[in-house]
TORKOL-4160 file (C-alpha; in steps of 0.2 Angstrom, whole numbers, padded with zeros to 4 digits, m for minus):
137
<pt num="1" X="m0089" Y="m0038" Z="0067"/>
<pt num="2" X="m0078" Y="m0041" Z="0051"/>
<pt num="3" X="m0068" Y="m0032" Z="0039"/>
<pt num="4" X="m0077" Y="m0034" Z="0024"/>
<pt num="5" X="m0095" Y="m0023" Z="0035"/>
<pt num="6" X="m0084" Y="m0007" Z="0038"/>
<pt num="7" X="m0069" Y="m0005" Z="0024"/>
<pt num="8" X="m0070" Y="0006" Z="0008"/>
<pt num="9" X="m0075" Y="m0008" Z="m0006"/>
<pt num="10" X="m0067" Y="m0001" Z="m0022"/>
<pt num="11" X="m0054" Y="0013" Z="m0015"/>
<pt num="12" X="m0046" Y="0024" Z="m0028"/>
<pt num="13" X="m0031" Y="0014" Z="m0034"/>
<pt num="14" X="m0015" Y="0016" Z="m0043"/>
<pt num="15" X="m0002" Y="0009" Z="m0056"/>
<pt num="16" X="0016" Y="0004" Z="m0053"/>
<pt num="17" X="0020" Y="0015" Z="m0070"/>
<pt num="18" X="0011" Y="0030" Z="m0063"/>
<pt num="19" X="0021" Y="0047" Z="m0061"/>
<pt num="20" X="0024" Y="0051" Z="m0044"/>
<pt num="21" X="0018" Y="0069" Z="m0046"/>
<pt num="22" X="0002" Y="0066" Z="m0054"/>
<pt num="23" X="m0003" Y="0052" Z="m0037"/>
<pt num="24" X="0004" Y="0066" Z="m0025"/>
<pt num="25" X="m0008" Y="0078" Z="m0031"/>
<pt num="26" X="m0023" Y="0064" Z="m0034"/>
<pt num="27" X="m0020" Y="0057" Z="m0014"/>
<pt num="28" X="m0019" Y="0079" Z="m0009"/>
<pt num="29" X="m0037" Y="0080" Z="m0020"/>
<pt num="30" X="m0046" Y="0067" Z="m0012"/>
<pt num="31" X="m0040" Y="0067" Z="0005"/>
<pt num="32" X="m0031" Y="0051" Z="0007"/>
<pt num="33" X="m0015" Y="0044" Z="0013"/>
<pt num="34" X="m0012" Y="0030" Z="0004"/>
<pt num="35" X="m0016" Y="0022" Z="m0011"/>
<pt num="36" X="m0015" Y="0001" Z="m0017"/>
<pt num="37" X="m0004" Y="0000" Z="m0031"/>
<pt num="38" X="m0013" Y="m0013" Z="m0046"/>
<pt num="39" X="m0004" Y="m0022" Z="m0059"/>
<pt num="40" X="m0017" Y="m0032" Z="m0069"/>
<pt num="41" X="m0029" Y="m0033" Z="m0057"/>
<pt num="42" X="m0019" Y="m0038" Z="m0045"/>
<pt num="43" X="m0010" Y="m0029" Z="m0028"/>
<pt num="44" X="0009" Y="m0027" Z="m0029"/>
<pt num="45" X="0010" Y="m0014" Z="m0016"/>
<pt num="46" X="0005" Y="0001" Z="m0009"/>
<pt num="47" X="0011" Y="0019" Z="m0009"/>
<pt num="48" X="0009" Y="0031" Z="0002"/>
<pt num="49" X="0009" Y="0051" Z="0004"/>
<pt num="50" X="0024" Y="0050" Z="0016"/>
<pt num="51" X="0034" Y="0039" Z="0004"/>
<pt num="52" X="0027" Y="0054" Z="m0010"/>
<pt num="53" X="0033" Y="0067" Z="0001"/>
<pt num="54" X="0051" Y="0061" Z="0005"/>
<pt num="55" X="0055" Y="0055" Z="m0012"/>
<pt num="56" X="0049" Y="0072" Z="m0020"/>
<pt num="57" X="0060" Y="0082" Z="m0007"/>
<pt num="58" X="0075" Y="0072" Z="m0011"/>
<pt num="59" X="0072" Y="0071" Z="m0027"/>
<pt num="60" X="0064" Y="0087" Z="m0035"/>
<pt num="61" X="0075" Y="0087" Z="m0051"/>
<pt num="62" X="0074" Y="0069" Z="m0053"/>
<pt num="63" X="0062" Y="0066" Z="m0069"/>
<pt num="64" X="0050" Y="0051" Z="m0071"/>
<pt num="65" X="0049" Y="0043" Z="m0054"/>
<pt num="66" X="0035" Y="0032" Z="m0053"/>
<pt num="67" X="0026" Y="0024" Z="m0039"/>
<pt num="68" X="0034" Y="0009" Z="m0045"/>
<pt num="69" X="0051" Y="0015" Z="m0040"/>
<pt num="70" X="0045" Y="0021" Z="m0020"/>
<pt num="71" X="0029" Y="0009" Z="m0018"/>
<pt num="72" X="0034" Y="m0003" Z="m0005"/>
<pt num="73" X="0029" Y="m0020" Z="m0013"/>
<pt num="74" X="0020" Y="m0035" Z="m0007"/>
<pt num="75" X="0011" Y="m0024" Z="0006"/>
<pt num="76" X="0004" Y="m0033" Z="0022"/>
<pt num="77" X="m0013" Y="m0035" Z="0019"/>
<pt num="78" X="m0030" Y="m0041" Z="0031"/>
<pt num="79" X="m0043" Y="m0053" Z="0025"/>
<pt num="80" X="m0061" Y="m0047" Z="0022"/>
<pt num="81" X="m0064" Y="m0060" Z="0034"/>
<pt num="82" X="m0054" Y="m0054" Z="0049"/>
<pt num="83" X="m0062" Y="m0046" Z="0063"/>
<pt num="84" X="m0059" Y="m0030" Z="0067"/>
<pt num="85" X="m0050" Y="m0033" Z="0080"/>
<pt num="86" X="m0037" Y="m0043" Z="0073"/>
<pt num="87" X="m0037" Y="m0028" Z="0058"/>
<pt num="88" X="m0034" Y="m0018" Z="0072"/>
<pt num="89" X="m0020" Y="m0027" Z="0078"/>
<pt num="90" X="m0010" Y="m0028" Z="0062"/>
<pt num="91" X="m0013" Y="m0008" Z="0058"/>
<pt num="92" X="m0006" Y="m0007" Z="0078"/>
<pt num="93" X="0008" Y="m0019" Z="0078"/>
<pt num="94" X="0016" Y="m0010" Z="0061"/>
<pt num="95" X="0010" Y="0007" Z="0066"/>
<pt num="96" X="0000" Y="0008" Z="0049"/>
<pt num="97" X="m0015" Y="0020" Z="0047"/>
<pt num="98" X="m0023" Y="0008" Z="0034"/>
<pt num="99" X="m0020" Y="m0009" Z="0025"/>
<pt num="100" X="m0027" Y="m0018" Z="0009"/>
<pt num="101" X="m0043" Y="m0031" Z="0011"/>
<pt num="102" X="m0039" Y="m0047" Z="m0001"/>
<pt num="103" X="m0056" Y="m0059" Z="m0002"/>
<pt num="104" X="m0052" Y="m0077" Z="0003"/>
<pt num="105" X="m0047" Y="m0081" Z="m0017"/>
<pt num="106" X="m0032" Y="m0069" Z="m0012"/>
<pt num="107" X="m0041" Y="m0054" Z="m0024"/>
<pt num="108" X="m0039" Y="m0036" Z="m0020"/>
<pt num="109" X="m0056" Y="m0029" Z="m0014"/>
<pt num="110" X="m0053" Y="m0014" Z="m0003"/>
<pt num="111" X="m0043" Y="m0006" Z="0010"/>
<pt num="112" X="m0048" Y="m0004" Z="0030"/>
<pt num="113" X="m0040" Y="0012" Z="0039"/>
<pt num="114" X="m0040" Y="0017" Z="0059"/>
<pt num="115" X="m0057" Y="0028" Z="0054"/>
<pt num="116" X="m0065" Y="0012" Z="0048"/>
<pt num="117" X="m0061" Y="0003" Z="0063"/>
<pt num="118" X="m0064" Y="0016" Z="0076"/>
<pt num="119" X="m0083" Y="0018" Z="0067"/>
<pt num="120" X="m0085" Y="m0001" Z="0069"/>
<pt num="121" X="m0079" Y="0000" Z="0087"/>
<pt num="122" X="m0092" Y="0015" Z="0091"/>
<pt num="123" X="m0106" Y="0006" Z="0084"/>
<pt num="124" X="m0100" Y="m0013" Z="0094"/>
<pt num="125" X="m0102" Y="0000" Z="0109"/>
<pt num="126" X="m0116" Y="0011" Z="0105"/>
<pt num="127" X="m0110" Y="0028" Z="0106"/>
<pt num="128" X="m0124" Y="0040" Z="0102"/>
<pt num="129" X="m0125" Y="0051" Z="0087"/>
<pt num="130" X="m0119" Y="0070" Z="0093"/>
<pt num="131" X="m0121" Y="0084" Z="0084"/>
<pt num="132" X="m0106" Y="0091" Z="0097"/>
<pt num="133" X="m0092" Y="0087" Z="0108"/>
<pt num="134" X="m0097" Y="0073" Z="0121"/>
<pt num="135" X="m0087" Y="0082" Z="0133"/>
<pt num="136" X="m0098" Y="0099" Z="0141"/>
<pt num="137" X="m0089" Y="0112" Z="0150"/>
């Protein structure tokens, strides 16, 4: 099973010249942890609400901060090609709980996070459908 069947085509993404409040509050509105930051189409890095959290508490009178200032750059990235196992290695290895998708041209196409992979992995081994907890009392 590969990359490009079970990550988020498309994710919500970000610019380095953002302000850092308005992306903490988009990544609190839709639920997410991280975000790709884009520069002309292109991926330059990722932020994520950890970094947003720990700059904002250090520096909470500090005006103008964008992502660009706290993204971490040149971000370590899967092929759409990969399997998920080895996309499953690299979010394991660096402790990441998701990382961009690049095509084979090296263009940004999505992101594939630990939920992604733990569907695909539940679907190679068939667990059922429940509508509650697998384990009974």
């Amino acid at each position: 099973m590969l990359v490009k069947d079970f990550m988020t085509h498309g994710p919500a993404s970000v610019s380095p010249d953002d302000d850092i409040r308005v992306i903490f509050n988009m990544l609190s509105d839709r639920r997410i942890r991280q975000a790709p930051v884009v520069e002309k189409n292109k991926l330059i890095g990722i932020i994520t609400d950890r970094d947003l959290r720990m700059t904002l508490v250090q520096n909470v009178t500090e005006p103008n901060l964008t992502v660009r200032n706290i993204m971490t750059p040149d971000p370590v990235t899967v092929s759409e090609d990969s399997s998920l196992e080895e996309a499953g290695g690299v979010l394991t290895s660096h402790k990441f709980n998701a990382t961009p998708v690049l095509s084979a041209d090296g263009e940004f196409t999505g992101i594939i996070t630990t939920t992604d992979i733990l569907k695909g992995i539940l679907r190679i081994i068939e667990i059922p459908k429940t509508k509650g907890p697998l384990i009974s009392k």
